[in-house]
Biotite code that builds the C-alpha atoms (Angstrom):
import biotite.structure as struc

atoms = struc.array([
    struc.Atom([74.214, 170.978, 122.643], chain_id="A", res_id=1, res_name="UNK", atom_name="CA", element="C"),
    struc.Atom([73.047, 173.976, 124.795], chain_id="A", res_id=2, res_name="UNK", atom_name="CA", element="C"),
    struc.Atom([69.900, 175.480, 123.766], chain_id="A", res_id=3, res_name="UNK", atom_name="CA", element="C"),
    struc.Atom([71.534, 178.448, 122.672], chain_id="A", res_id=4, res_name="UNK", atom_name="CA", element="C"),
    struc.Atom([73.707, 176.254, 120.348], chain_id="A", res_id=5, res_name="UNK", atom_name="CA", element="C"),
    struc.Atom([70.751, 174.831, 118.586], chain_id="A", res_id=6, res_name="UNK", atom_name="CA", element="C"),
    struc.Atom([68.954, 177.844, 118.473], chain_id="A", res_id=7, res_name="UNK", atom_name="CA", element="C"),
    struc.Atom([72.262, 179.059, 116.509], chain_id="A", res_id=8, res_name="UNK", atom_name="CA", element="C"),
    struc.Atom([72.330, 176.058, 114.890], chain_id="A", res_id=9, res_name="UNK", atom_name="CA", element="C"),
    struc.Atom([68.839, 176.210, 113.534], chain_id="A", res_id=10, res_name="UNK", atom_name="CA", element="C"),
    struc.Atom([69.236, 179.843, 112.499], chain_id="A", res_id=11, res_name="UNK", atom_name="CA", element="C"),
    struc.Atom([72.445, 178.839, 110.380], chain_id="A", res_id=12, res_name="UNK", atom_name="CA", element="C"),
    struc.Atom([70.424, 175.989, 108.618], chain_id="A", res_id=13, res_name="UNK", atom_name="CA", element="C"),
    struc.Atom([67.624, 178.390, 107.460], chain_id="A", res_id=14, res_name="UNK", atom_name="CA", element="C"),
    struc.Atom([70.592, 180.319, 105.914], chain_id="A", res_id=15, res_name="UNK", atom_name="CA", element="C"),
    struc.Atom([72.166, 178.062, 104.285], chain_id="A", res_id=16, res_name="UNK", atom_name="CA", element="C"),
    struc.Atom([68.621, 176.141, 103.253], chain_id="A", res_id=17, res_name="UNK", atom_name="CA", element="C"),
    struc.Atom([67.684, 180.510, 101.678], chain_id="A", res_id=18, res_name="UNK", atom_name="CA", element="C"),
    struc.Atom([71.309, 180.309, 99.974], chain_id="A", res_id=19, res_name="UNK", atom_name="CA", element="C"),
    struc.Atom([70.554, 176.871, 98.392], chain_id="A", res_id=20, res_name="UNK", atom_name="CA", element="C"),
    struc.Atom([67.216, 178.687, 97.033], chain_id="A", res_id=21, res_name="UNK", atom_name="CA", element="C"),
    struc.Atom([68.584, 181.726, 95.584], chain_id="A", res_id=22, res_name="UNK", atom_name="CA", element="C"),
    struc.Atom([71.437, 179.895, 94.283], chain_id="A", res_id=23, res_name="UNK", atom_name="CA", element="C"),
    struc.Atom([68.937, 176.823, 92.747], chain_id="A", res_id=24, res_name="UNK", atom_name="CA", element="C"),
    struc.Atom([67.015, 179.690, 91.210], chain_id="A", res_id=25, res_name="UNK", atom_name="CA", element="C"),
    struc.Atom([69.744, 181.290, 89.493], chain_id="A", res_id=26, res_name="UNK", atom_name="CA", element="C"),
    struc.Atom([71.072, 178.173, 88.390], chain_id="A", res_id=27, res_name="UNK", atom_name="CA", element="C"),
    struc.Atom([67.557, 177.752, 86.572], chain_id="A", res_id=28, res_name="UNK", atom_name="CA", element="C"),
    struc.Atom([67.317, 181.285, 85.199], chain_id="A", res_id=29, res_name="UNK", atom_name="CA", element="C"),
    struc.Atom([70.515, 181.008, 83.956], chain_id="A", res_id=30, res_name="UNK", atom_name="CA", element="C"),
    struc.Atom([69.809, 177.348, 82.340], chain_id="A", res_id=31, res_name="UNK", atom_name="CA", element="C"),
    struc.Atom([66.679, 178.402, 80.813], chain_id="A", res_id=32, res_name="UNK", atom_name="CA", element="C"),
    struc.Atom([68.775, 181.536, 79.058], chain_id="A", res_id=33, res_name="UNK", atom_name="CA", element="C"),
    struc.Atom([71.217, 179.135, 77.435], chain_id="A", res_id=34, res_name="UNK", atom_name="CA", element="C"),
    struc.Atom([68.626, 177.020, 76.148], chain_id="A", res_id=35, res_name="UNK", atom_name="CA", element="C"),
    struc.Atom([66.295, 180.115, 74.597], chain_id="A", res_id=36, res_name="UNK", atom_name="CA", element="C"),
    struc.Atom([69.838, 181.340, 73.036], chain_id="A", res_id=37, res_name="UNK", atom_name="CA", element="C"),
    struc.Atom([70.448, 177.987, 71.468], chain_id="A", res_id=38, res_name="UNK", atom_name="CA", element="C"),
    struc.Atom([66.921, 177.464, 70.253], chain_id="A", res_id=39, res_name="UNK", atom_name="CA", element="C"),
    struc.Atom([67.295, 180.875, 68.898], chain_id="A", res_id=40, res_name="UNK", atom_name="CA", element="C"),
    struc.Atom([70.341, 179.696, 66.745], chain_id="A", res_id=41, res_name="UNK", atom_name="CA", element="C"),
    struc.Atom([68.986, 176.852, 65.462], chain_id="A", res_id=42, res_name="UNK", atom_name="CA", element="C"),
    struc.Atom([65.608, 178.507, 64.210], chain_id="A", res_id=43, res_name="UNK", atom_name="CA", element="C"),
    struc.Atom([67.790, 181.496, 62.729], chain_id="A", res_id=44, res_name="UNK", atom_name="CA", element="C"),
    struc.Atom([69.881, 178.800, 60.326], chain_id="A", res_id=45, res_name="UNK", atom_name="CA", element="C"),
    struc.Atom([66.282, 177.251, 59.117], chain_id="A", res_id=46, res_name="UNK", atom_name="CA", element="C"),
])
């Protein structure tokens, strides 16, 4: 590869590693939502 492919290479990486983040931490925030809902429904037929 050229250098100007890698460097384009390496800048597409770094995207796709930020995507993998944002998506990973929406995942998790969405997760953690579903379980404070269902713990929510349990405690409210105590």
């Amino acid at each position: 590869m050229t250098d100007a492919q890698k460097e384009l290479f390496s800048r597409y990486a770094d995207s796709v590693r930020k995507f993998q983040d944002m998506a990973e931490c929406l995942l998790f925030q969405n997760s953690f939502r579903l379980g404070a809902r269902m713990m929510l429904e349990i405690m409210c037929l105590w």
